[in-house]
C-alpha positions in Angstrom: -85.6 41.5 48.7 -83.0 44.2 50.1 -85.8 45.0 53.4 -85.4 40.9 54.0 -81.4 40.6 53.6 -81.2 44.0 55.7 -83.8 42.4 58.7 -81.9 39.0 58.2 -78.5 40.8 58.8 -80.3 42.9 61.8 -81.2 39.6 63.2 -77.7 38.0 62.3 -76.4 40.9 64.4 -78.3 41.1 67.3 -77.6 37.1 67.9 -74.2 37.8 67.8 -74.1 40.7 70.3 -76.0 38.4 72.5 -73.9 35.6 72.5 -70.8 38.1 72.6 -72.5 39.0 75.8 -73.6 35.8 77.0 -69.9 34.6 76.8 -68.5 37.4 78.5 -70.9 37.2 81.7 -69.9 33.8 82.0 -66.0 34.4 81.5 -66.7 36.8 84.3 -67.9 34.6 86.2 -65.3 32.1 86.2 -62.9 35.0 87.3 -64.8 35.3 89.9 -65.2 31.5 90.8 -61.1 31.5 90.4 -60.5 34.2 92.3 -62.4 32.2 95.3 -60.1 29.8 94.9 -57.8 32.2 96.7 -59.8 31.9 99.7 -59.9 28.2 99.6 -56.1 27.8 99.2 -55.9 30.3 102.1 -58.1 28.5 104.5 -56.9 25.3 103.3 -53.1 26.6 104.3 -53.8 28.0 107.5 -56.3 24.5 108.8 -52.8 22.8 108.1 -50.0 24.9 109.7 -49.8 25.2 113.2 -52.2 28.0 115.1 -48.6 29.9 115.6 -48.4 30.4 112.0 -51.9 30.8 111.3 -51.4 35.1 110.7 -48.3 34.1 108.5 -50.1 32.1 105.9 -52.8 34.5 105.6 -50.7 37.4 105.5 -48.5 35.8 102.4 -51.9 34.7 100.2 -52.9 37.8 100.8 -49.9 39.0 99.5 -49.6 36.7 96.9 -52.9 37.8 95.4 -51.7 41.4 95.1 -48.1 40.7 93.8 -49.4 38.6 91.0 -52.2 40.6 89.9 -50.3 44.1 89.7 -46.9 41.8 88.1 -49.3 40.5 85.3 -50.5 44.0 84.3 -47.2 45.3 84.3 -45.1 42.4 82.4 -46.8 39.1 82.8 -50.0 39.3 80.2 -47.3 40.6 77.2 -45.0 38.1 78.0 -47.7 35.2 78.0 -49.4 36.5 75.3 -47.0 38.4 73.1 -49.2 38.0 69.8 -46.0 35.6 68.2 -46.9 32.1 67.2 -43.9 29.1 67.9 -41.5 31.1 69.8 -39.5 30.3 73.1 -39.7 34.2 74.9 -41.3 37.4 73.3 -42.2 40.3 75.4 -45.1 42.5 73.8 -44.5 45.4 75.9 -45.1 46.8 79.7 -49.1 47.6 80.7 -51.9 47.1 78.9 -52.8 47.6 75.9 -56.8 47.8 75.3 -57.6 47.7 71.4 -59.8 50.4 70.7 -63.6 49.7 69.6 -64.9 46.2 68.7 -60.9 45.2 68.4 -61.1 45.1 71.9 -64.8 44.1 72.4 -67.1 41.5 70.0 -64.2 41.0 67.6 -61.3 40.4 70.2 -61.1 36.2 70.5 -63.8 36.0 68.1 -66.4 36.7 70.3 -65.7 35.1 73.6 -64.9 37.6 75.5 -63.4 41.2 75.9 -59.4 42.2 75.9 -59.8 43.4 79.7 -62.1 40.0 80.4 -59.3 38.2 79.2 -56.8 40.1 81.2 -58.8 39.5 84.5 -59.3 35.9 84.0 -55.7 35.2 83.4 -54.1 37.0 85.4 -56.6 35.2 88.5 -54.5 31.9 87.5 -51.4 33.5 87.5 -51.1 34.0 91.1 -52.3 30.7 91.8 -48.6 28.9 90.8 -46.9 31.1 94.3 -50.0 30.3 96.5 -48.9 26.7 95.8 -45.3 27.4 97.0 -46.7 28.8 99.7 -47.9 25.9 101.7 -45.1 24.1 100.6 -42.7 26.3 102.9 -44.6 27.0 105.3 -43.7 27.6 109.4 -39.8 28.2 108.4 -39.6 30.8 105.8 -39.0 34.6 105.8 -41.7 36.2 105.0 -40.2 39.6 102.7 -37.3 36.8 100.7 -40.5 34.5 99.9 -42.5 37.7 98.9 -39.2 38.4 96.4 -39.6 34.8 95.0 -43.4 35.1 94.7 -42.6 38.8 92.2 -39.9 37.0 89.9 -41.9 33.6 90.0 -45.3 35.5 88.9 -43.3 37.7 86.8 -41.0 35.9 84.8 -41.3 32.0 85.5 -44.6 31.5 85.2 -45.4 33.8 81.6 -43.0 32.0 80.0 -43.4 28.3 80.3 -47.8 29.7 79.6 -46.8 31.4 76.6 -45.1 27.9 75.3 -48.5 26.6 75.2 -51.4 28.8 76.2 -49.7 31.9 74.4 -49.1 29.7 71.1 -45.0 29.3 71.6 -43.0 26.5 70.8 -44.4 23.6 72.5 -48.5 24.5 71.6 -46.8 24.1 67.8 -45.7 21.0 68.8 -48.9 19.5 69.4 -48.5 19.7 73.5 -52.1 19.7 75.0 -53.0 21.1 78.3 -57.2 22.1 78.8 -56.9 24.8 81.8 -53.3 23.4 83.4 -52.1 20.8 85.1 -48.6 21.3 83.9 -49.1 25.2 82.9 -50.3 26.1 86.5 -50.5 22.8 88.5 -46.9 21.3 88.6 -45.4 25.0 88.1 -46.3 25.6 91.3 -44.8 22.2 92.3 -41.6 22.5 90.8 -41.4 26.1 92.2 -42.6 24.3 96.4 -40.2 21.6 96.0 -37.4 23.9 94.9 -38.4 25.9 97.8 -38.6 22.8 99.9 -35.4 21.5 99.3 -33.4 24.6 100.1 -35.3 25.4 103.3 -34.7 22.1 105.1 -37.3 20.4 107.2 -39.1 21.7 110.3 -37.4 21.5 113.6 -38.3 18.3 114.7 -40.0 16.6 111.4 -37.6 14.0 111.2 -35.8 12.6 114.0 -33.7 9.4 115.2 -36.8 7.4 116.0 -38.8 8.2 113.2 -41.2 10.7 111.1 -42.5 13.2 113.6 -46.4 14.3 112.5 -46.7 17.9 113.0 -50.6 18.0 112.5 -52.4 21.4 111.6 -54.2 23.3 113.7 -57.5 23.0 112.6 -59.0 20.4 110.4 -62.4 22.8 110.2 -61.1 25.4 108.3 -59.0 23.1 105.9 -62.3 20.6 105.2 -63.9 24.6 104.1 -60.9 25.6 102.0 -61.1 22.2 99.9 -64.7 22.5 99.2 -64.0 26.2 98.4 -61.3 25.4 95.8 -63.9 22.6 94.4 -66.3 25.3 94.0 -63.8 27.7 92.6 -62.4 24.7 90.0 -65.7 25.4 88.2 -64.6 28.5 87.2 -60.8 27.3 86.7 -61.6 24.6 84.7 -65.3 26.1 83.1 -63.7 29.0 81.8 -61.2 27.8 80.4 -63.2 27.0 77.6 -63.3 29.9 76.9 -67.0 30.6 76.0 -70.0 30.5 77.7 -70.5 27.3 74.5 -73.7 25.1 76.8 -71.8 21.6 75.7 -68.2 22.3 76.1 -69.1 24.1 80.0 -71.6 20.7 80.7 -69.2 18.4 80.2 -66.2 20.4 81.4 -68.6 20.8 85.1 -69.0 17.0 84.8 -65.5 15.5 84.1 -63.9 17.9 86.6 -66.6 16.9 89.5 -66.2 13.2 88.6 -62.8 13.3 88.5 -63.0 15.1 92.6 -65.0 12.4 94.2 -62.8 9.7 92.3 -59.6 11.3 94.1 -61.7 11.1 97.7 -62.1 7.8 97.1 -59.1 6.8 95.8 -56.8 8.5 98.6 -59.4 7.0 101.2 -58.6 3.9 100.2 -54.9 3.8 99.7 -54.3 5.6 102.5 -56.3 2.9 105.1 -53.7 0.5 103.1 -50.9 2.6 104.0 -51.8 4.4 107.5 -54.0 2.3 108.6 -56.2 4.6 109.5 -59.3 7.1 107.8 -56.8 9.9 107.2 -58.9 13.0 106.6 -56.2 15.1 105.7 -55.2 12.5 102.9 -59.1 12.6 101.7 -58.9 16.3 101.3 -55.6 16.0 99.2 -57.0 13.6 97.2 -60.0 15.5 96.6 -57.8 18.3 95.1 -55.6 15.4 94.1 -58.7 14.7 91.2 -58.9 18.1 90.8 -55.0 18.5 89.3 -55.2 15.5 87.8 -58.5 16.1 85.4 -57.3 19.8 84.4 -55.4 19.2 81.4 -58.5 17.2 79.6 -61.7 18.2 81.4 -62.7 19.1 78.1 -61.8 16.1 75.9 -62.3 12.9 78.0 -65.2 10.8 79.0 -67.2 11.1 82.0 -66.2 7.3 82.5 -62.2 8.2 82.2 -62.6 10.9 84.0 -63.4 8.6 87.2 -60.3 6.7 86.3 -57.9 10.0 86.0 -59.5 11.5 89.3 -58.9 7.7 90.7 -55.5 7.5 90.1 -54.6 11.1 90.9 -56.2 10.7 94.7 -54.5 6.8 95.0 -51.1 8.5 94.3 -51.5 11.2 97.0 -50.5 8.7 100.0 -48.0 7.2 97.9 -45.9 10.5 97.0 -47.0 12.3 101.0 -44.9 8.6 102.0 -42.2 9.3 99.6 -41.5 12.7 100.1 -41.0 12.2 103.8 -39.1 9.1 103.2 -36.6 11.6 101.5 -36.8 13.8 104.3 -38.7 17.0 102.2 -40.8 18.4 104.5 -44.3 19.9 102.8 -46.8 20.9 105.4 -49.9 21.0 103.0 -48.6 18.3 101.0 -48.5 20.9 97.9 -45.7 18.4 95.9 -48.0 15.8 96.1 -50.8 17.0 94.8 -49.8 19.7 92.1 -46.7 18.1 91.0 -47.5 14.7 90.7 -50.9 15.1 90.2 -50.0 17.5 87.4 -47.8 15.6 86.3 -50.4 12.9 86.5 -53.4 14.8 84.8 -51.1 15.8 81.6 -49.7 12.5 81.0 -53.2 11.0 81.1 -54.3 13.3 78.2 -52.4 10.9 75.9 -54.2 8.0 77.3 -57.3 9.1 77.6 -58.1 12.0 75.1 -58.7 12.3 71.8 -57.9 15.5 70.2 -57.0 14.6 66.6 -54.0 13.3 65.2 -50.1 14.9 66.3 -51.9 16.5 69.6 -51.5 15.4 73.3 -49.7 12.4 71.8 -47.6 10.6 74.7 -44.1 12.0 73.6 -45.1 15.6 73.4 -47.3 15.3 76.3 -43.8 14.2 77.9 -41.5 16.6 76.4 -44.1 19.4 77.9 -43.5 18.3 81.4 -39.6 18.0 81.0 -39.5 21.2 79.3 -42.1 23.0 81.7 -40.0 21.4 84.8 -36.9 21.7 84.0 -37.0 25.7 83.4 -39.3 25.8 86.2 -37.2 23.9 88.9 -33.6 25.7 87.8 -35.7 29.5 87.4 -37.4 28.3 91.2 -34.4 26.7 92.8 -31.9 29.4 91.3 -34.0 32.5 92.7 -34.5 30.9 96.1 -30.3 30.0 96.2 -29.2 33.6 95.8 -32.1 35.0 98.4 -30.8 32.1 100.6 -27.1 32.9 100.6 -27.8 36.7 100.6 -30.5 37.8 102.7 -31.4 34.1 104.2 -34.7 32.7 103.5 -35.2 30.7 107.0 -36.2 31.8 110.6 -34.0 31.2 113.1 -34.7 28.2 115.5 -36.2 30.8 118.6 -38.5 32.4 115.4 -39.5 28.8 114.2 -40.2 27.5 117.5 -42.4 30.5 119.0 -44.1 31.0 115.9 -43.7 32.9 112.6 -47.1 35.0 113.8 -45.1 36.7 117.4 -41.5 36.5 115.0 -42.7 38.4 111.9 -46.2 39.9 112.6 -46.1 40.5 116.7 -49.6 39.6 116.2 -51.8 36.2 117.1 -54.4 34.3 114.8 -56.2 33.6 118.7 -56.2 35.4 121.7 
């Protein structure tokens, strides 16, 4: 009897440590997938700016990449994820902290993954919320004031508002619902570009007398790449944000998000022919990431079939908001507002429609309160930051810099020779 309890316990054990491992490969991986993402928002930038500003776009995502991750060891991780359930701002402590033995291995998030696997994977999103500022002021911005935003922004802003849900704060005790982050991540990083946006001022040149002036991007190549590089790379956003290597949960998570992509092609193909008259790819790649935004908050907790719907929608508003935003004169050469903004704001609303995650959670009020909450402290942190760089050190080139090119003003170096 003991020799069949003590092999049954054996067995017990040795399952465990597998699917201990199991679920940390795959957590791994997703880090991975995420941190391609970088490349994809970097190519995506730099096919729509101007071939002047092609060296300046890469130089801040790489930038960005290294700010965020070394901010989020240092203050960011404890301040998102201070260990203190329902509160507004708790800091846990500068650094890292690794829990020694199994604390910080099998028995750290009961199984799913390590204390330094969650690190990784979290801090890959963080930096994600500036590399959506980014392309929102891009061709006019200093580069060293927008590298300041980017360390505050990563630092500060963003842990915060994360903690309020994805840290178990205030608002996650509310019953606010957001899967992998169309509000947490997505419209962050919107708020933060159209703060950025609206202090900057337009291009020289975008709006004139006679009209809208397009200032197409350079090359529609390299920005066709950086979309289907973020696709591939919203596996790993979304995926591992279920935070197991579980076979169901990943499936459907892989299924809703694609779904939900190809739904915001088509829907931003359409809409835009209605409004452009014309086959806009530019507006086809939005809406692409468009579905993308849109289907983060529930990839996990929708149908495949309302998952179309959401990615629809999400890609039919793209056009809509790229016509509204230049209507009101706010010039966003990617067209970041558009899609993580509204899309995000898009993607968290439609949780309450759409998913079902048991009674008092993603309802429609709290799923609203979350997004006024999560925009209002973003926008005033975002627009406050960027208002004392701008009447201190400045945060826009001069007309000479903006018209030769921020590559020969700030790098004295050339994307092509």
């Amino acid at each position: 009897m003991n020799e069949s309890l003590t092999l049954a316990q054996e067995a017990l054990a040795a399952a465990n440590d597998a699917k201990f491992v199991a679920n940390n490969v795959w957590m791994l991986v997703a880090t991975v997938l995420v941190f391609i993402m970088h490349l994809g928002f970097a190519t995506l930038e730099s096919g729509f700016v101007q071939k002047k500003n092609v060296v300046n776009i890469l130089f801040k995502n790489v930038m960005i990449v290294s700010i965020g991750l070394l901010s989020y060891y240092f203050v960011g991780f404890n301040l998102m994820y201070p260990g203190v359930d329902g509160g507004y701002f708790v800091f846990a402590g500068f650094g890292l902290t690794n829990p020694e033995g199994a604390a910080g291995l099998i028995d750290y998030a009961s199984g799913g993954y390590t204390y330094y696997t969650d690190f990784i994977f979290q801090g890959m999103f963080a930096a994600t919320c500036c590399t959506i500022v980014s392309g929102a002021v891009a061709e006019r911005v200093k580069l060293i004031p927008f590298l300041i935003f980017c360390l505050f922004f990563v630092t500060i802003s963003y842990p915060i508002t994360g903690y309020w849900k994805w840290g178990a704060g205030w608002l996650d005790a509310m019953g606010f619902y957001d899967f992998a982050g169309s509000t947490i991540v997505h419209s962050v990083g919107g708020w933060g570009a159209l703060a950025g946006a609206l202090l900057l001022g337009p291009r020289l040149g975008k709006y004139t007398e006679k009209g809208i002036k397009p200032i197409p991007g350079h090359s529609m190549p390299l920005a066709t790449i950086g979309v289907f590089l973020l696709w591939f790379g919203w596996f790993g956003f979304n995926g591992g944000s279920v935070l197991s290597a579980d076979p169901g949960a990943v499936s459907l998570v892989f299924v809703t998000t694609s779904v939900a992509a190809a739904a915001g092609c088509i829907g931003a193909f359409l809409i835009s022919k209605f409004v452009y008259k014309s086959y806009d790819l530019g507006m086809a790649l939005n809406g692409i990431l468009g579905g993308l935004v849109g289907i983060t908050a529930s990839a996990d907790g929708v149908s495949v079939s309302s998952a179309i719907l959401i990615g629809l929608i999400a890609g039919a508003i793209i056009p809509i908001s790229v016509n509204l935003f230049d209507k009101m004169k706010i010039d966003d050469p990617v067209g970041a507002t558009s899609v993580h903004l509204v899309c995000g704001i898009w993607g968290t609303i439609a949780v309450a429609l759409f998913g079902n995650y048991g009674e008092g959670v993603g309802t429609l009020g709290v799923q609203l309160l979350g997004i006024a909450a999560v925009g209002v402290f973003t926008f005033a942190f975002a627009f406050i930051v960027f208002f004392l760089l701008k009447i201190t050190v400045g945060i826009r080139v001069d007309a000479p810099e903006e018209t030769i090119g921020l590559d020969i003003g700030e790098h004295q170096a050339q994307a092509y020779t």
